[in-house]
C-alpha positions as CSV (number, residue, x, y, z in Angstrom):
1,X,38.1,27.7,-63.1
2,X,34.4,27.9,-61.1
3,X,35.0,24.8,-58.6
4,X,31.2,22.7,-59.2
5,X,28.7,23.3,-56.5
6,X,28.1,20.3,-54.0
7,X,25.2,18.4,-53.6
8,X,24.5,20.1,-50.1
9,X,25.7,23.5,-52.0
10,X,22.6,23.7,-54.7
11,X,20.3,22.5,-51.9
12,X,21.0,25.9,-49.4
13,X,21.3,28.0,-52.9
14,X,17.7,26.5,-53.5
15,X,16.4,27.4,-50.1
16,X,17.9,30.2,-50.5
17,X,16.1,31.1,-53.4
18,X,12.6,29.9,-52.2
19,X,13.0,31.9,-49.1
20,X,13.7,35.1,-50.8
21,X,10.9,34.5,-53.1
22,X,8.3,33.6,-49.9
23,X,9.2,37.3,-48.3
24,X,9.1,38.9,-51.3
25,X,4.8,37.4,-51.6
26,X,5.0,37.7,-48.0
27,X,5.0,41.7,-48.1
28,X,1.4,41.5,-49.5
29,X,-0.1,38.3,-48.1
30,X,0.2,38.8,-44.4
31,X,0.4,36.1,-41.7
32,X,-0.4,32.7,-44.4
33,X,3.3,31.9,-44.9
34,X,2.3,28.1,-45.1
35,X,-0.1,28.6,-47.9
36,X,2.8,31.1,-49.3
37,X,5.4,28.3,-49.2
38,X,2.7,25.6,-50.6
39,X,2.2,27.7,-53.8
40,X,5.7,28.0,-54.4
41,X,5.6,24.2,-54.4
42,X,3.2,23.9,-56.4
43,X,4.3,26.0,-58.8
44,X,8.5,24.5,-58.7
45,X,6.9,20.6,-58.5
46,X,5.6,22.2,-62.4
47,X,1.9,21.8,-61.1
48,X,-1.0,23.9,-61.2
49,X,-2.8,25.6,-57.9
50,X,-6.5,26.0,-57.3
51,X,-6.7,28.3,-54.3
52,X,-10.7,27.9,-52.9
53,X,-12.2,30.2,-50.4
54,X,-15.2,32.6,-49.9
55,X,-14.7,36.3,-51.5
56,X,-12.4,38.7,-50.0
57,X,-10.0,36.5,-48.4
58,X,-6.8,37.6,-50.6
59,X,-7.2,34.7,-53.5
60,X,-6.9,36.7,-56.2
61,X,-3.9,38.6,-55.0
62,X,-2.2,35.4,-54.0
63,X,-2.1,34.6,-57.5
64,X,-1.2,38.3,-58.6
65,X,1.6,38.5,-55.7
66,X,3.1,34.9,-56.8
67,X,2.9,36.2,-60.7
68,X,4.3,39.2,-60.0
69,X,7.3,38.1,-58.0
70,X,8.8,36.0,-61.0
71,X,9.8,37.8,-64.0
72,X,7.5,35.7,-66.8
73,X,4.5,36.4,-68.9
74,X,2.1,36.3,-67.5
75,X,-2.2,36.7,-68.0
76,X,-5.5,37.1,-66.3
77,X,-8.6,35.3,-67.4
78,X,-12.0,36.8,-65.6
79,X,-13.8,33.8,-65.9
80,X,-17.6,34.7,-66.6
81,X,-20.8,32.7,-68.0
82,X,-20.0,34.1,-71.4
83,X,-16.3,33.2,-71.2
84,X,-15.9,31.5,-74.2
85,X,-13.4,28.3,-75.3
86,X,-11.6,30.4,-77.8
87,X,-11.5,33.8,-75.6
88,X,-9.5,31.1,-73.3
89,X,-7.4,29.1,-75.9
90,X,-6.6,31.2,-78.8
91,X,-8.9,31.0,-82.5
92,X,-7.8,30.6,-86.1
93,X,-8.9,33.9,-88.0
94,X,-8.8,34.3,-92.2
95,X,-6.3,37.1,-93.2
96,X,-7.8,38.4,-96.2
97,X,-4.6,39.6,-97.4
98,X,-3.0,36.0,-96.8
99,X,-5.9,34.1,-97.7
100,X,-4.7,32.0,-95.1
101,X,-6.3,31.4,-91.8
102,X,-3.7,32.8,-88.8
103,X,-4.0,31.6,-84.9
104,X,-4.2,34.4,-82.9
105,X,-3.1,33.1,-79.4
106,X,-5.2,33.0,-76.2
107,X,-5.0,33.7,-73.0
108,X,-3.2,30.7,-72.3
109,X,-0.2,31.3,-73.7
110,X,2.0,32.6,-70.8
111,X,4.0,31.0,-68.0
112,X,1.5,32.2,-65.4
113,X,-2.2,31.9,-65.9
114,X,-4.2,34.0,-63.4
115,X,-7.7,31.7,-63.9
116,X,-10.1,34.3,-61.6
117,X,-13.2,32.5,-60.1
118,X,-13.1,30.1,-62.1
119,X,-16.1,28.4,-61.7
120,X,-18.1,31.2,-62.7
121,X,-17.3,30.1,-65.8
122,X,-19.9,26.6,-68.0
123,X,-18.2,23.4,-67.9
124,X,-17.5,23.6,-71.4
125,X,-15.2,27.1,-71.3
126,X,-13.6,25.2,-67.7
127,X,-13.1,22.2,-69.8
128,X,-11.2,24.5,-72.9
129,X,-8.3,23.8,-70.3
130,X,-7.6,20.1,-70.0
131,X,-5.1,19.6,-72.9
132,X,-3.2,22.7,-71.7
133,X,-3.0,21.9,-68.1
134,X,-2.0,18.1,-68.8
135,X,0.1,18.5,-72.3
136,X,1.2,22.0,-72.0
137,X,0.0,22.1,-75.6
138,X,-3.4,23.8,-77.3
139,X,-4.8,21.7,-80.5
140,X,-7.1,24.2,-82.8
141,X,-7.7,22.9,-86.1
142,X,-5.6,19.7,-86.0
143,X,-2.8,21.9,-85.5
144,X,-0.7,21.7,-82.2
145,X,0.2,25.0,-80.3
146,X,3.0,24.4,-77.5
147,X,2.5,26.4,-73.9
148,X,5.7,28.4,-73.0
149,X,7.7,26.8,-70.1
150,X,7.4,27.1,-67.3
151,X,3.6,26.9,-67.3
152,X,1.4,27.4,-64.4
153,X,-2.2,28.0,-63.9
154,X,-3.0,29.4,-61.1
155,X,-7.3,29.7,-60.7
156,X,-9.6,31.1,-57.5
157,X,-13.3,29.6,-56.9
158,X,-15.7,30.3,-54.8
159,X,-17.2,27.5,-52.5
160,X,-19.7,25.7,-54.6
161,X,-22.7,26.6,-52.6
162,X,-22.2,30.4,-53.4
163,X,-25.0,31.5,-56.2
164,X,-23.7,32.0,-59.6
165,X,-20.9,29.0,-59.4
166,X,-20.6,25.6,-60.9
167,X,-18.5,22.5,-59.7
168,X,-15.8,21.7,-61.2
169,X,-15.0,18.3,-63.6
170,X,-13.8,15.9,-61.6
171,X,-11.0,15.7,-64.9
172,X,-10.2,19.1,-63.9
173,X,-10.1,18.9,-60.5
174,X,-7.4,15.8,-61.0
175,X,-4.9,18.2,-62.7
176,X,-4.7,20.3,-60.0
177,X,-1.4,19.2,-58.0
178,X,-2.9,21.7,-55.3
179,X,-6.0,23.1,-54.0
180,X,-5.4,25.2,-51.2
181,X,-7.6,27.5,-48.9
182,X,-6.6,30.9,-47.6
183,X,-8.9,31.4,-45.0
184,X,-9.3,34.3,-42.5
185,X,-6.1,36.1,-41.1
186,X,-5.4,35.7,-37.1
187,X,-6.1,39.0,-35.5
188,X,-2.5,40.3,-35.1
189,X,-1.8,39.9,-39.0
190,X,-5.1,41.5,-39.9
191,X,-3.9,44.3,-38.0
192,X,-0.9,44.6,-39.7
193,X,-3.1,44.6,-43.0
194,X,-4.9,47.6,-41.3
195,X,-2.4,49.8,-40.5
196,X,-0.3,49.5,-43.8
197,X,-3.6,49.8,-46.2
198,X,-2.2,53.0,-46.9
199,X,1.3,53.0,-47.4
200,X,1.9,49.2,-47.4
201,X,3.1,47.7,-50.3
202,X,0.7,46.4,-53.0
203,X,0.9,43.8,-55.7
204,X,1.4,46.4,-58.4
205,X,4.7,47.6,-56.4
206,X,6.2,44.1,-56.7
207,X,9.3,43.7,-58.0
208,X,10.5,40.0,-59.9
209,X,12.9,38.4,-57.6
210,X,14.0,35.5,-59.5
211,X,13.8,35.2,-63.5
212,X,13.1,32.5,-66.5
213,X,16.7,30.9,-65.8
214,X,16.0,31.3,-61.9
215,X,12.7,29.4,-62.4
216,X,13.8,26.7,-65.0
217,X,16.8,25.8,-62.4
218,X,15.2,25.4,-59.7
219,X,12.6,23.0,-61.1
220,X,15.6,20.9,-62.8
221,X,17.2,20.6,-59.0
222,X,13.6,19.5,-57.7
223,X,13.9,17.0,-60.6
224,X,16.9,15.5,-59.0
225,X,15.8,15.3,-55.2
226,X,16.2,12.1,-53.9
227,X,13.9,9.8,-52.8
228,X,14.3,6.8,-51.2
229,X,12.2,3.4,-52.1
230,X,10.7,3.7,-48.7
231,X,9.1,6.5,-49.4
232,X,8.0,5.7,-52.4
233,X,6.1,2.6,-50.7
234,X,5.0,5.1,-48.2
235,X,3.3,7.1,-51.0
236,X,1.5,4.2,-52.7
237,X,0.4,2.9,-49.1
238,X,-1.4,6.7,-48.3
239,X,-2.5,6.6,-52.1
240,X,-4.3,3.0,-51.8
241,X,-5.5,4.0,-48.5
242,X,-7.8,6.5,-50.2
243,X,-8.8,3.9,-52.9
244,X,-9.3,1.8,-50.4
245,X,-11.9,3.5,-47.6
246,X,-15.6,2.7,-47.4
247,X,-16.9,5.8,-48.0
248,X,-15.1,6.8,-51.0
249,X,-16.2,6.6,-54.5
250,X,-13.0,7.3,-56.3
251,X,-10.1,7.7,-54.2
252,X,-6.8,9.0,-55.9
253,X,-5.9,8.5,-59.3
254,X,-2.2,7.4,-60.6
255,X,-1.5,11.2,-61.4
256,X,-2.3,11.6,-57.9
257,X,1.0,9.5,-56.6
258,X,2.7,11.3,-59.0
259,X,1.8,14.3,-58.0
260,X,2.3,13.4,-54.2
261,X,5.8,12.6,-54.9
262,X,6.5,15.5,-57.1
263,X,5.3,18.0,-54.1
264,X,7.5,16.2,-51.8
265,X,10.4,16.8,-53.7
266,X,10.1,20.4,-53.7
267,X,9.0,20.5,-49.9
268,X,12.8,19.2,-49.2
269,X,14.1,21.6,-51.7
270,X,12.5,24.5,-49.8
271,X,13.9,23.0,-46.7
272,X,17.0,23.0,-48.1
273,X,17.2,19.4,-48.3
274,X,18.6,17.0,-51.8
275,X,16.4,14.2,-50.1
276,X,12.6,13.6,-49.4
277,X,11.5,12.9,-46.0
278,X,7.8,10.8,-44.5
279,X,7.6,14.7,-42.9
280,X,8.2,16.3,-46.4
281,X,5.3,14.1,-48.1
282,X,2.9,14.1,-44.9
283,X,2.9,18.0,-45.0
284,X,1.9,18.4,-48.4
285,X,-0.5,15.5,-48.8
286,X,-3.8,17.0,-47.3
287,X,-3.4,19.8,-50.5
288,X,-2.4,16.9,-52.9
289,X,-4.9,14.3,-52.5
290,X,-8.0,16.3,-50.8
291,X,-10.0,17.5,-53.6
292,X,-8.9,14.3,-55.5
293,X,-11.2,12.2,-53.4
294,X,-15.0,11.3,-54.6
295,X,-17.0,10.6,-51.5
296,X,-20.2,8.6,-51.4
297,X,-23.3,10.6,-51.0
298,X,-24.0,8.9,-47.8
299,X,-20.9,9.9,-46.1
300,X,-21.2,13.5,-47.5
301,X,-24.7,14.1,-45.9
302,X,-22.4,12.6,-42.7
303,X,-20.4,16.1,-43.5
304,X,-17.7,13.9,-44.2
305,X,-14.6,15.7,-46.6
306,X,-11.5,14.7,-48.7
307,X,-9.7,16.6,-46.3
308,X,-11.1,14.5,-43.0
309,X,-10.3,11.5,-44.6
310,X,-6.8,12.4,-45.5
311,X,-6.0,13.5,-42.0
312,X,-7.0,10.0,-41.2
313,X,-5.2,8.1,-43.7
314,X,-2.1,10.4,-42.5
315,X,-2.7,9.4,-38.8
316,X,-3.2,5.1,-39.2
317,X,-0.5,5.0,-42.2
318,X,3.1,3.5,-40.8
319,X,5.6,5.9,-41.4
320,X,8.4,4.8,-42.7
321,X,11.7,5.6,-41.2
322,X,14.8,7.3,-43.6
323,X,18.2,7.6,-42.8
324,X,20.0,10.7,-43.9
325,X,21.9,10.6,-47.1
């Protein structure tokens, strides 16, 4: 008879887990384990990542990398101006032979959606999106198409100033757990990049190191992370705080606590922890609740940013103190 795993037991089996799925990304995205680890998040808290940056910083293969590592479905959408709603969701076509109309599927229906510069795309293809980020279901003719699960989307953007791009709905934007930002590699890991270019590995020589059953479990234990009432306060307290501010327009929205909290949860997961920590939710809030934040136009000709204000918020909030459980 298989004795039941502990409490502590499932915790290091998730670490474990999460750790051997960081190295395996790792092998292609050199020197940004942090941002590695925060997609991971993302993607166990069941959220959706937008990953922004200027061209050629590794966005795209970020997304590829963290698709290819897990053994789901998974598509690519180029998003284009001629992108249209249907080439995105999926399109009821008349068989003929039937005399029936038949939904052909889009390219939503996976567990991973690779979204590629995705503000190339109008508003209106960007918005063909909304239900299935938010209800993990497509609606085409009054008739309702569930997403396969786990569902992800994963999309890349280009900073808004760079020709050819539009900004995002703020509806969008909101169903984004994460945004995160690449940036440019440190010298010593763009040296690594260098001298493996040829014979280093590349995304298409990833192998899947966890499955469906892998993925579906550890999202479950993320589920049942603890977290204490004092943290809870100490989420609503950072989340007013951003309501709150003088130069903000719209601070975050109640999906945003939500999505605060689940991030935290799998931050302690990662860590190997079954309990959330202040340190667990401070070092995921900045890619929570950032791009969630509306400044006013005032304090954005300032050069004021969702991310400055968090870091703020994160610095005058009390921090609540947890004892181990």
């Amino acid at each position: 008879m298989t004795t039941p795993l502990t409490r502590d037991d499932e915790a290091l089996d998730f670490a474990r887990r999460f750790d051997r799925l960081t190295g395996n990304i790792g092998r292609v995205i050199q020197g940004k384990e942090d941002v590695v680890r925060k997609a991971i998040v993302c993607l166990l808290a069941e959220g959706h990542l937008l990953i922004e940056d200027v061209p050629g910083t590794g966005k795209t293969t970020l997304a590829r990398a963290l698709a290819a590592s897990l053994d789901l479905t998974w598509n690519r959408i180029q998003f284009t101006p001629d992108l249209l709603p249907s080439d995105v969701t999926g399109v009821s076509v008349f068989n003929q032979a039937t005399t029936q109309f038949e939904f052909r599927p889009g390219a939503v229906f996976a567990n991973v959606v690779i979204g590629d510069e995705i503000n190339r795309a109008s508003p209106k293809t960007q918005s063909a999106l909304l239900e299935v980020m938010e209800e993990r279901t497509v609606t085409t003719d009054a008739v309702l198409y569930p997403a396969p699960r786990p569902f992800m989307v994963v999309a890349t953007q280009n900073p808004i100033d760079l020709e050819g791009t539009y900004q995002l709905p703020e509806a969008q934007l909101d169903r984004f757990l994460m945004r995160l930002s690449i940036g440019y590699p440190e010298p010593d890991a763009e040296a690594r990049v260098l001298r493996t270019e040829r014979d280093g590995p590349t995304v298409e020589q990833l192998s899947p190191v966890l499955g469906v059953l892998d993925v579906v479990a550890m999202v479950e234990h993320v589920r049942r992370v603890e977290v204490a009432p004092a943290i809870e306060q100490y989420v609503l307290a950072l989340v007013t705080a951003t309501r709150e501010a003088p130069e903000v327009r719209l601070g975050v929205s109640p999906r945003g606590s939500l999505a605060l909290l689940r991030a935290a949860r799998a931050h302690a997961g990662a860590a190997g922890r079954p309990y959330v920590t202040p340190e667990d939710v401070k070092a995921v809030a900045t890619a929570v609740l950032a791009h969630r934040v509306l400044l006013r136009p005032e304090a954005e000709l300032q050069g004021r940013t969702g991310t400055d204000l968090v870091g703020r918020i994160l610095q005058s909030t009390p921090v609540p103190r947890v004892a181990a459980r």
